[in-house]
C-alpha positions in Angstrom: 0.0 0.0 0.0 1.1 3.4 -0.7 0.0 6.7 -0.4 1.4 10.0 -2.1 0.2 13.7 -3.4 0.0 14.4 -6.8 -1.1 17.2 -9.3 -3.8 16.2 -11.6 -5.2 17.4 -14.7 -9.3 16.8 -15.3 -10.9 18.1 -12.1 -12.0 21.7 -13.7 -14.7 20.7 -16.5 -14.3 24.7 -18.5 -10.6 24.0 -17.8 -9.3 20.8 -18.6 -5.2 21.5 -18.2 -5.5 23.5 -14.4 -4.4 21.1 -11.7 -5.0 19.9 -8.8 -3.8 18.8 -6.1 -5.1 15.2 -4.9 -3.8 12.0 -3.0 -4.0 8.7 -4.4 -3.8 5.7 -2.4 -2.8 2.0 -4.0 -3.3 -1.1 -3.1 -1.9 -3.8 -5.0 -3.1 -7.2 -3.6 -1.7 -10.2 -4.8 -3.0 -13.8 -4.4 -6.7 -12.8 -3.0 -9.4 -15.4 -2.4 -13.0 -14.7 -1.7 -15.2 -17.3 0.2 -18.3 -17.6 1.9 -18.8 -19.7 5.4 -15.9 -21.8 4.6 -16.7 -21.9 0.8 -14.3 -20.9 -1.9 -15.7 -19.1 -4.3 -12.9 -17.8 -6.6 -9.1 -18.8 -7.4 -6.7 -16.7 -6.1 -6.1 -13.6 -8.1 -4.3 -10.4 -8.1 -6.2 -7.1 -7.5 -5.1 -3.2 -7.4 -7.0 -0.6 -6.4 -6.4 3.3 -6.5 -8.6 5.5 -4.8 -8.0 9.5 -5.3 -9.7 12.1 -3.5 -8.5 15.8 -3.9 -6.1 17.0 -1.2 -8.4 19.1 1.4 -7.4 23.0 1.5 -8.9 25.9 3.0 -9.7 27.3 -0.3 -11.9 24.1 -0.7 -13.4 24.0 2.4 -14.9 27.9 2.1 -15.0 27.3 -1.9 -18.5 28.8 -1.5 -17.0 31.6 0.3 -14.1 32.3 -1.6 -14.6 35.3 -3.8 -13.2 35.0 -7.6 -13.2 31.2 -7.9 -15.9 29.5 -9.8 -16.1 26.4 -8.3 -19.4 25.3 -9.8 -17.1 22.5 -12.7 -14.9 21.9 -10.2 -15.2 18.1 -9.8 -14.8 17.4 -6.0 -16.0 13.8 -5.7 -13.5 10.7 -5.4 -12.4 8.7 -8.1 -11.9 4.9 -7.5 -9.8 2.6 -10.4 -10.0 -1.3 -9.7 -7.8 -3.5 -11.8 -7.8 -7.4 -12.3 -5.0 -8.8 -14.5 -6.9 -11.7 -14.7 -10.7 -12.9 -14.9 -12.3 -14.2 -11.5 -14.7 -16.8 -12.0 -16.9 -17.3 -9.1 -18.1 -20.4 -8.3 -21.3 -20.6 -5.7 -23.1 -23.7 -4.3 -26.4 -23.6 -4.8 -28.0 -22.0 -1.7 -25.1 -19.3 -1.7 -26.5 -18.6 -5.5 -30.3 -18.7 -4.8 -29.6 -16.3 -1.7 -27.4 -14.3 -3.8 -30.7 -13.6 -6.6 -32.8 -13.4 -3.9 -30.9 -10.2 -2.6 -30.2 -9.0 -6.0 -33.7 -9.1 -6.6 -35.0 -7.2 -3.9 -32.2 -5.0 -3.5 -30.3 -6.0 -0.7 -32.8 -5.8 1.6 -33.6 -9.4 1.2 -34.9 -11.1 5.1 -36.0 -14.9 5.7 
């Protein structure tokens, strides 16, 4: 895992060459496995992930407040990149799958 502070072109929509500070965070994961109550449901498999979220300021926290500044294409939301290098198959037993529709179907809010 590594964290670091970079500048960033993108986050101004009128202005697409201004940058920005923002801090990235990666996690390259290597050799993951996902189960369930002692069932494996994928091969291991590699998995990085970089999450970005502009570096807090003063200017942005008053950015309403701050006189001259357009902020209203500023992009402020986070940004989140997940990379496989491989495909995951998943491989369910059968109540794990029928469960798995079940919630899917009623939106996560599925209760027995």
């Amino acid at each position: 895992m590594t964290n670091s502070t970079r500048l960033k072109a993108g986050r101004w929509l009128k202005e697409k060459d201004k940058l920005t500070y923002v801090n990235s965070l990666f996690l390259n994961i290597a050799g993951i496995c996902l189960g369930f109550k002692g069932d494996k449901i994928t091969n291991p498999f590699d998995l990085s992930i970089d999450l970005e979220r502009v570096n807090p300021s003063p200017l942005l926290v008053d950015m309403f407040l701050s006189p001259g500044i357009d902020f209203s294409d500023f992009q402020l939301q986070e940004s989140m990149t997940i990379r496989c290098k491989n495909t995951v198959e998943m491989n369910f037993r059968q109540p794990t799958y029928t469960y798995l529709l079940r919630c899917m179907d009623l939106n996560v809010n599925f209760q027995d």
